[in-house]
C-alpha positions as CSV (number, residue, x, y, z in Angstrom):
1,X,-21.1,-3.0,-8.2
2,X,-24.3,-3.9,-6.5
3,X,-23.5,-7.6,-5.9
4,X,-20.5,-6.6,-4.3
5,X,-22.3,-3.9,-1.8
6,X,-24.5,-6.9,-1.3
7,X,-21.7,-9.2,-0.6
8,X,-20.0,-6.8,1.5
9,X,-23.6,-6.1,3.9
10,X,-23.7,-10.0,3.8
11,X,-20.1,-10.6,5.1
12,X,-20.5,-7.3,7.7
13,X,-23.9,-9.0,9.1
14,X,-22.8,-12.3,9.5
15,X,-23.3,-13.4,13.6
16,X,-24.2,-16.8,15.3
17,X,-28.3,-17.2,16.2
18,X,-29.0,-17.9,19.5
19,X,-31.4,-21.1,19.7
20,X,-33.4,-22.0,22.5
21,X,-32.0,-23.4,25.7
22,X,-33.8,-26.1,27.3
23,X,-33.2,-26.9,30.7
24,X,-30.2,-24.6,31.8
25,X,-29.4,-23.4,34.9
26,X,-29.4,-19.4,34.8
27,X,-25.5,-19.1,34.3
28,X,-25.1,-21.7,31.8
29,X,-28.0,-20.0,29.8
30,X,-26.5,-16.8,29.7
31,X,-22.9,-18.4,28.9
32,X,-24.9,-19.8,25.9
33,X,-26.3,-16.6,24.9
34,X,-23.0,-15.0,25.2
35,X,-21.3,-17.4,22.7
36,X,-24.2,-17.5,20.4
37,X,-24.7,-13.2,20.1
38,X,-20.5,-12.7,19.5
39,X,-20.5,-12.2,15.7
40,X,-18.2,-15.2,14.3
41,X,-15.0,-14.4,12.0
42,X,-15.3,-14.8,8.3
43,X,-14.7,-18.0,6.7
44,X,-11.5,-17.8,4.5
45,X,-14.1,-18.1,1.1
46,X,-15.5,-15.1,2.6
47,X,-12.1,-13.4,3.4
48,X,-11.0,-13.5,-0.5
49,X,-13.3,-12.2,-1.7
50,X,-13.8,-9.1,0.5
51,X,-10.6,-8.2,-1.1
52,X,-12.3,-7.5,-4.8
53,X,-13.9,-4.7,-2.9
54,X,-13.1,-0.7,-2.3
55,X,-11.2,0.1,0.6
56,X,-14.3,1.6,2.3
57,X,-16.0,-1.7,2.2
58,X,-12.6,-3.6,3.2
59,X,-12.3,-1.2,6.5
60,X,-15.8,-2.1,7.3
61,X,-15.0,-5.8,6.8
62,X,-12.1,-5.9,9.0
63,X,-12.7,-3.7,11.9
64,X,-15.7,-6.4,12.2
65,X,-13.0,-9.3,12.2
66,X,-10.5,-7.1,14.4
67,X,-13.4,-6.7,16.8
68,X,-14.2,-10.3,17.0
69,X,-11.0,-11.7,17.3
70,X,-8.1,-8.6,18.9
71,X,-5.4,-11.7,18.2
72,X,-6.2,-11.7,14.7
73,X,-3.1,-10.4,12.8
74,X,-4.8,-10.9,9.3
75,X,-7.3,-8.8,10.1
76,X,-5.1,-6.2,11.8
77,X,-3.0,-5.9,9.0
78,X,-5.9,-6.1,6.4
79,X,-7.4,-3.5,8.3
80,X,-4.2,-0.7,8.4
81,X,-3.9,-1.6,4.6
82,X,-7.2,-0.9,4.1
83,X,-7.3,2.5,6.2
84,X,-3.8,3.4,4.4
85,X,-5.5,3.4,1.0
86,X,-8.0,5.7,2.1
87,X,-6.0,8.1,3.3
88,X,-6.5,7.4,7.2
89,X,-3.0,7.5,7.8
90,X,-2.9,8.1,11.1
91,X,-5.5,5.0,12.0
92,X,-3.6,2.6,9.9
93,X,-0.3,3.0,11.7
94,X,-2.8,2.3,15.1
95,X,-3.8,-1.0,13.7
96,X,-0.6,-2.1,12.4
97,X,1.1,-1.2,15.6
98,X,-1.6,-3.2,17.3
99,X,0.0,-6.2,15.7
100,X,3.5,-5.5,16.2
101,X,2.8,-5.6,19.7
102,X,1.2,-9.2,19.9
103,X,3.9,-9.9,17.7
104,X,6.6,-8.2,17.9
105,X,8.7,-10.5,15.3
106,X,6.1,-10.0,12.7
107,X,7.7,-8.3,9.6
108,X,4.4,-7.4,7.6
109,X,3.0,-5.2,10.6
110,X,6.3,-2.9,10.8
111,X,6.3,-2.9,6.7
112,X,2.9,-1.3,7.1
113,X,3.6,1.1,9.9
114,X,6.5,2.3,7.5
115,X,4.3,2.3,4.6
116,X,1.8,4.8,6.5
117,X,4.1,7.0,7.5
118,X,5.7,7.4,4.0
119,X,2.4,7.5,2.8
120,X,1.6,10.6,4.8
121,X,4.9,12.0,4.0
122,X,6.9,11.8,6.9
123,X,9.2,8.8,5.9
124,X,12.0,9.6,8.8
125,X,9.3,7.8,11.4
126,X,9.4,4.9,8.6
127,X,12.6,4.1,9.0
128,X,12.9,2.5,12.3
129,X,10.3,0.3,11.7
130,X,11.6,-0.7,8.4
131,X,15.1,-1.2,9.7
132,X,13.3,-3.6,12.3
133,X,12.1,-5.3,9.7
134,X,14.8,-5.9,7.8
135,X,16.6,-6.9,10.7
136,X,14.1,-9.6,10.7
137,X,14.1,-10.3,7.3
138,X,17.4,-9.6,5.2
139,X,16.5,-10.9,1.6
140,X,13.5,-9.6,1.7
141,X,13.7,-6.8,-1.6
142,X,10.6,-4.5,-0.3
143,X,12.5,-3.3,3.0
144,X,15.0,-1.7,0.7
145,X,12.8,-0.7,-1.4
146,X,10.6,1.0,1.1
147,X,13.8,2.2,3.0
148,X,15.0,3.8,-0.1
149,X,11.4,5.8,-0.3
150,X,11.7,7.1,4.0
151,X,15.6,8.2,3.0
152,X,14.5,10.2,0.3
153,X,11.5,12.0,2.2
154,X,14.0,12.5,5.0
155,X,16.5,14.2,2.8
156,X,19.6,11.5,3.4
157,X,19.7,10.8,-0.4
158,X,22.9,8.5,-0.4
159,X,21.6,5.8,2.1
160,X,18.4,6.2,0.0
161,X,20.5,5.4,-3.2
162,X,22.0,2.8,-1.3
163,X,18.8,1.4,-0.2
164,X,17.2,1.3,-3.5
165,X,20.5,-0.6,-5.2
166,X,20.0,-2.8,-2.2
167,X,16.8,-3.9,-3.5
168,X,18.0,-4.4,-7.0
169,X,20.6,-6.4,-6.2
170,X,18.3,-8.4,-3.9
171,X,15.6,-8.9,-6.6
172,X,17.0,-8.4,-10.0
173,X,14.1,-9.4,-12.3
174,X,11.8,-7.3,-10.3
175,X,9.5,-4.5,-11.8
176,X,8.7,-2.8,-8.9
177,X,12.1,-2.6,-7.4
178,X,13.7,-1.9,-10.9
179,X,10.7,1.4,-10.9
180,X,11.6,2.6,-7.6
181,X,15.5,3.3,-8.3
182,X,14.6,4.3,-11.7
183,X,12.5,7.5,-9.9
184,X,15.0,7.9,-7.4
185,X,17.5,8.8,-10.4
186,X,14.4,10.5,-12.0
187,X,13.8,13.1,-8.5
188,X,18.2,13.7,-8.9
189,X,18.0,14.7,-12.9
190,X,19.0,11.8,-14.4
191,X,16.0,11.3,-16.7
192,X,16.9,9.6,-19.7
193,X,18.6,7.1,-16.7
194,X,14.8,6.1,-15.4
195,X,13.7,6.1,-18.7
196,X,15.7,3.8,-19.8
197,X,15.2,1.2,-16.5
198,X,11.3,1.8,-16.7
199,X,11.1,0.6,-20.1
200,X,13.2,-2.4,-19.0
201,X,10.2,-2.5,-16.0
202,X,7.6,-2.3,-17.9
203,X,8.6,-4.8,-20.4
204,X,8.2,-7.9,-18.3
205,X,5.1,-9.6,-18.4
206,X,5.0,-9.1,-14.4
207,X,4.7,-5.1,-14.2
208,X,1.9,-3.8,-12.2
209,X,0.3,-0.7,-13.4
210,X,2.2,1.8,-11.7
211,X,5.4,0.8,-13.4
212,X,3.7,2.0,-16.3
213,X,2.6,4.8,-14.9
214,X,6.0,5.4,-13.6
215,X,7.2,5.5,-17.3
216,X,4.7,7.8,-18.4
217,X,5.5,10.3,-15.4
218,X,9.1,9.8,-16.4
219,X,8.4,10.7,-20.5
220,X,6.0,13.6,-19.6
221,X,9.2,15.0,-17.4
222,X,11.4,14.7,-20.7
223,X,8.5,16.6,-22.6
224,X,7.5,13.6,-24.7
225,X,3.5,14.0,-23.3
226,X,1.7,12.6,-26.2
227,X,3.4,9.4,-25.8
228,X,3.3,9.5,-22.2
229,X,-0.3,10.4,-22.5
230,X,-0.7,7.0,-24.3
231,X,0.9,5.2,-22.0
232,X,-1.1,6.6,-19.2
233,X,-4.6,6.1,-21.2
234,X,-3.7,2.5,-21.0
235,X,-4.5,2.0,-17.3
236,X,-6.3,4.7,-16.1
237,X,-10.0,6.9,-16.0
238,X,-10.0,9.9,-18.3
239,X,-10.4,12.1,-15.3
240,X,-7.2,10.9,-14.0
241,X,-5.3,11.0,-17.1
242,X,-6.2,14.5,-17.3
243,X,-5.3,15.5,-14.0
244,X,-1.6,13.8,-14.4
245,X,-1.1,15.7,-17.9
246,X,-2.1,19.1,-16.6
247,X,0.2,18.4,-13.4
248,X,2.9,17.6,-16.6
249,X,2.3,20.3,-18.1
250,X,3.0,22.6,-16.0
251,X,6.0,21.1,-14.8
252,X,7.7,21.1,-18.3
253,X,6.9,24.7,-18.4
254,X,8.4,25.7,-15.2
255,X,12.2,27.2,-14.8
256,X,14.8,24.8,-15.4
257,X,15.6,22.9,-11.8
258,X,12.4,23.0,-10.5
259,X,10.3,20.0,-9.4
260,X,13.2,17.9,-9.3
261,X,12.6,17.1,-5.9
262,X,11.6,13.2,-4.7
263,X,7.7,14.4,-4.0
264,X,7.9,17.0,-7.2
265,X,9.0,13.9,-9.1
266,X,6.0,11.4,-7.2
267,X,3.0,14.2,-7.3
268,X,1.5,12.6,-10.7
269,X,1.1,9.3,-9.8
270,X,-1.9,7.4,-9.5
C-alpha cells in the first residue's frame, strides 16, 4: 500500500524544471519559463500503472492530466470513471460530457455519462446518451446492456427486456451480459430463471466477480443463504459479506412480493 501512495505522489508531482537561460531576450525567457513550469502528461508506463490504484488516487492522477492537456480524452474519461466509482456522480457526468463535446462521435464518453446517471439512479437521463451511442456503435453488447439497466430504473420494463436480449444475442458467450438479463428476470420473479443463467455465467473461465456475486444475490433471494454465503466469501471482505447477508436476510423474511423491484433486487451487490 505504501509503494503505491508513493507511486501515486510520484506520478501527481511530476513537472518539467526550468534550467537557466543564457542569453534571451526578455520574451523568449519568459516563453521558456512558461514551457518549462506547465507540468508535463504522464508517460503511458506511468499511465498503467496509476490504474492498480484506488479511485481516490486515480481522480488525483487525472484531473492533473485533464489539467495539462483539456484535449485529452483518456484522461477525461479516466477521470469520470474514476469520480463514478467514488460516488461523485454528478462530477463524473461533467467530465465525461467534456469529452463528448470535443468529440462528439466518441462512444466511450456517452457510455459513461449513461453509466453515471444509472449509477446515481436516475437511468431515464441514461438513455439518450446511450441511444447515441449505439447509434454509433450497433454491435457493440454493452449499449444494450446498459440500456436494459436505464429502462428498468425508468419503469419501461419491455424495452428493458428487449434491451437486455439485445445484448445476448449480440454477445452470446458473454458473462456479464448473460448476468444482467439473468437479474432483469431475477427483479420480475423469475428466480430459478437467473439462477439458472448465472450458473451458466459464472461457469466460464471469463466471469468477473460480480457475476458471482450476482449468483449469490440470486440464491440468498431463493433462501439458499449458506450456499450463497459461500459463494460470496469467495470474493469479498468479511465486512461486506456480512452486510449482503443481513440485507438477505431480511428480504427472505419480508411479505411475499416485496423487494421484487429492479433496485430491491440490485441493493446487495458489491
Amino acid at each position: 500500500m505504501c509503494r503505491m501512495s508513493a507511486l501515486a505522489a510520484t506520478a501527481l508531482a511530476l513537472c518539467l524544471t526550468a534550467g537557466p537561460v543564457l542569453a534571451a531576450k526578455p520574451d523568449k525567457a519568459a516563453a521558456v519559463n512558461d514551457a518549462a513550469s506547465a507540468p508535463r502528461k504522464a508517460t503511458p508506463q506511468e499511465r498503467a500503472q496509476i490504474k492498480a490504484l484506488d479511485p481516490l488516487a486515480r481522480a488525483a492522477f487525472w484531473t492533473r492530466e485533464a489539467n495539462a492537456d483539456p484535449a485529452d480524452a483518456e484522461a477525461g474519461l479516466q477521470l469520470s470513471q474514476a469520480l463514478r466509482q467514488m460516488g461523485n456522480y454528478s462530477d463524473a457526468i461533467v467530465a465525461a460530457q467534456k469529452v463528448a463535446i470535443a468529440q462528439p462521435r466518441n462512444v466511450e464518453a456517452k457510455l459513461e455519462i449513461a453509466r453515471a446517471h444509472i449509477g446515481r439512479g436516475q437511468g431515464f437521463y441514461a438513455i439518450e446518451p446511450a441511444r447515441e451511442a449505439q447509434a454509433m456503435a450497433p454491435r457493440d453488447w454493452r449499449i444494450p446492456s446498459l440500456l436494459g439497466v436505464a429502462y428498468e430504473q425508468a419503469q419501461r420494463p419491455d424495452e428493458a427486456l428487449a434491451a437486455h436480449r439485445l445484448a445476448v444475442s449480440l454477445a452470446p458467450d458473454n458473462p456479464s451480459a448473460i448476468s444482467n438479463l439473468a437479474l432483469y428476470y431475477a427483479a420480475h420473479g423469475d428466480r430459478a430463471q437467473a439462477e439458472t443463467m448465472l450458473r451458466q455465467a459464472a461457469a466460464k473461465p471469463d466471469a468477473p466477480i460480480t457475476v458471482r456475486q450476482n449468483l449469490a444475490l440470486v440464491l440468498g433471494l431463493q433462501g439458499r443463504l449458506a450456499e450463497a454465503e459461500r459463494i460470496a466469501r469467495q470474493d469479498l471482505p468479511p465486512e461486506t459479506v456480512d452486510n449482503n447477508m443481513a440485507w438477505l436476510r431480511g428480504a427472505t423474511s419480508a411479505p411475499a412480493g416485496a423487494g421484487r423491484s429492479w433496485e430491491g433486487v440490485r441493493a446487495a451487490q458489491p
